[in-house]
N, C-alpha and C positions, 0 to 999 in steps of 0.2 A: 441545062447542063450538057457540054457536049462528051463526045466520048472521050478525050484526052482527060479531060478534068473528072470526069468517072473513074477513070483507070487509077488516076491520082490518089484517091482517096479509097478505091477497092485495096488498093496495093498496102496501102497505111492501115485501115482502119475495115475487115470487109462486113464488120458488122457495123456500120455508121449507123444511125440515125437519122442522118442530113436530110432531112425534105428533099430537096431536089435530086440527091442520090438514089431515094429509094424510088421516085417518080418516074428517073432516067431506067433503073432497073426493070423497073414493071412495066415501060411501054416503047423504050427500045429495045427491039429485036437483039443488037450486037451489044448492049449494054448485058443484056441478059444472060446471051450466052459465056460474057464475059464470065459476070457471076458465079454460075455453075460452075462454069470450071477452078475458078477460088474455090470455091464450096467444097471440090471433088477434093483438092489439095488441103481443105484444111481437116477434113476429115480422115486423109493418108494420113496428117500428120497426130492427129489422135486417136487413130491402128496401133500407129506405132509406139507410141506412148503408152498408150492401156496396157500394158502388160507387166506380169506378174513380178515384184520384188524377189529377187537372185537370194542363193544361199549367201550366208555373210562369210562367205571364203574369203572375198576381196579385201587384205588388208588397209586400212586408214579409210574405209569408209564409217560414217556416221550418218546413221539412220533413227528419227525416234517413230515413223510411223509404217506400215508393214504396206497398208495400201493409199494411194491419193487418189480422194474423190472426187468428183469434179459436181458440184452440185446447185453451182448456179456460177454469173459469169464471171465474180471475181476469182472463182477458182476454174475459169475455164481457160489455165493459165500454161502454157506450154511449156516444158520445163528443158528447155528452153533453145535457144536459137541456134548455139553453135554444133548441135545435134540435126537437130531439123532443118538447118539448111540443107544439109547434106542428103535429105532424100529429093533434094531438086538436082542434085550432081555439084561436085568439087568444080565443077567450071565457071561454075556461076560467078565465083572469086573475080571483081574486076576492082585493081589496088594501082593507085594514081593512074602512071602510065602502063602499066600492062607489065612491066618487070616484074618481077617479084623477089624479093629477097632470097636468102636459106628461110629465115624466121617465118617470113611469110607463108614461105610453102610447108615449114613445118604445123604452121598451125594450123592452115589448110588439111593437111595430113592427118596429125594429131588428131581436128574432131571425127577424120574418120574413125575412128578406134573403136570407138563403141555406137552402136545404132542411137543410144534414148538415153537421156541424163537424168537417173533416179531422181525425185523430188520428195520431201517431206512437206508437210504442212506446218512441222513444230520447226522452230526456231532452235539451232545449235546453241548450246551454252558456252560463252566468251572461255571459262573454262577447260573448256575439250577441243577450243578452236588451238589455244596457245602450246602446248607441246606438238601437232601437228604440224604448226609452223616453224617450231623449234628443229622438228628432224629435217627441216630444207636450209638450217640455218637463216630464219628470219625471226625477228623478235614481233610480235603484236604489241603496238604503242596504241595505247586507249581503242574504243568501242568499234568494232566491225560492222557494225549494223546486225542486219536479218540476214543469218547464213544458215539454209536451208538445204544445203550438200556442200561439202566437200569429200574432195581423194586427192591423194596423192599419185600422180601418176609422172612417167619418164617426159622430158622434155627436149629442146634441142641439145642443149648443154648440160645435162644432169636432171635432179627431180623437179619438179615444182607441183603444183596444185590446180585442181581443177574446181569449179564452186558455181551455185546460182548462190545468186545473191537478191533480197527483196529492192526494190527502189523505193525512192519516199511515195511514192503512191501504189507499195504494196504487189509490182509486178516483176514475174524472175526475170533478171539477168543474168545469163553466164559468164562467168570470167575463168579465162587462164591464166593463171600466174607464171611466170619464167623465172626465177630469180636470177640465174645465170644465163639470160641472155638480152641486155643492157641493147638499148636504141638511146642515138641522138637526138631525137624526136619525135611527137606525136605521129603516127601513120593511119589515112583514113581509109576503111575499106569500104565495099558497096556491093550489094548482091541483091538477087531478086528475092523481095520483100522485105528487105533485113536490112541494115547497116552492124558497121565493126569497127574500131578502133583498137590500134596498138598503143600506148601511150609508156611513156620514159617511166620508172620508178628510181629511188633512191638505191634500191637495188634491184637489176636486171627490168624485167618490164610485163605488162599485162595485158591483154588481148580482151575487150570489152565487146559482146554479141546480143544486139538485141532487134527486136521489130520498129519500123522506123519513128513509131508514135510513143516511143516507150523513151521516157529520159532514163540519162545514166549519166548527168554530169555530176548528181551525189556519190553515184558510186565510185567515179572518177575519182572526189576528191577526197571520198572515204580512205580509197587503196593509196594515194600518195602520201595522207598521215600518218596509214594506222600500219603500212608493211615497211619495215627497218631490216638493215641487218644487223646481226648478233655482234655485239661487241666483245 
């Protein structure tokens, strides 16, 4: 394996398994160092995570566990991306051609706002999801999935929601929701170690943040059946 094709799959995946991965690790020199330095970053990024559940001042937060364990790998789950990119720098943002919209730079912005996106381990109840969405005027049409945070927070054009959400293979996703602020089109974004997607909604639209090994075209098509607006 050469070093690009290392790099490839450190950047994806930096705990592979891959035979040849961990072979290039352990006896090239600049494979190695590559490593460590992943290592160094991924443990910044659960500094910054470890830390203590906030008073519940913050209204429209829903919490059912006070701390997240992390105690083997399926819960060695970073909660999650549109947080943690941002301790590599907002510049990392590189969207098509380098323009960037208002939306875009608002979302960019937006995840600055808070360092670390609380996680629960318990599952919100579809119940306590539905008048949350109701005060942004949006209706919940059938099952959300796995929603493991949400808040309500300000957006470019008014409120919308902020949430990880589980994937069918059980790893957080972050989404923003917008409702009032409507794209013509899917928009892809790309950052180092991460990928994002803006994607249209029936109303306004949603900002999808994950690491690049993580699907999210359930969540994709979770959010365009199940977010309506209020008739």
């Amino acid at each position: 394996m050469n070093y690009f094709e290392f790099i490839k799959i450190l950047n994806a995946d930096p705990y592979s398994q891959n035979p040849a991965f961990l072979t290039a690790k352990t006896n090239d020199k600049k494979c190695l160092k590559a490593y460590k330095e992943a290592m160094e970053k991924e443990q910044t990024i659960k500094a910054a995570l470890n830390i203590p559940v906030p008073a519940m001042e913050i209204e429209h937060i829903k919490f059912h566990q006070a701390q997240y364990k992390q105690t083997n790998r399926s819960h060695r789950l970073f909660a999650m991306a549109a947080s943690v990119i941002l301790l590599f720098g907002a510049s990392l943002f590189v969207i098509n051609n380098s323009q960037s919209s208002d939306l875009e730079k608002f979302i960019n912005e937006a995840l600055l706002m808070e360092p670390a996106v609380y996680m629960s381990e318990n599952e919100i109840p579809h119940g306590e999801l539905a008048p949350l969405f109701a005060s942004i005027n949006t209706s919940l049409n059938g099952d959300l999935g796995k929603v493991h945070f949400m808040k309500i927070c300000p957006t470019l054009n008014g409120q919308g929601a902020r949430m990880v959400m589980m994937n069918d293979l059980n790893q957080p996703i972050t989404v923003l929701y917008m409702p009032n602020s409507p794209v013509d089109e899917a928009v892809k974004m790309q950052m180092d170690g991460f990928k994002g997607k803006i994607i249209a909604l029936e109303q306004g639209s949603a900002a999808i943040i994950a690491r690049p090994h993580e699907s999210t075209a359930q969540i994709e098509t979770t959010l365009l059946k199940s977010l309506k607006p209020i008739q």
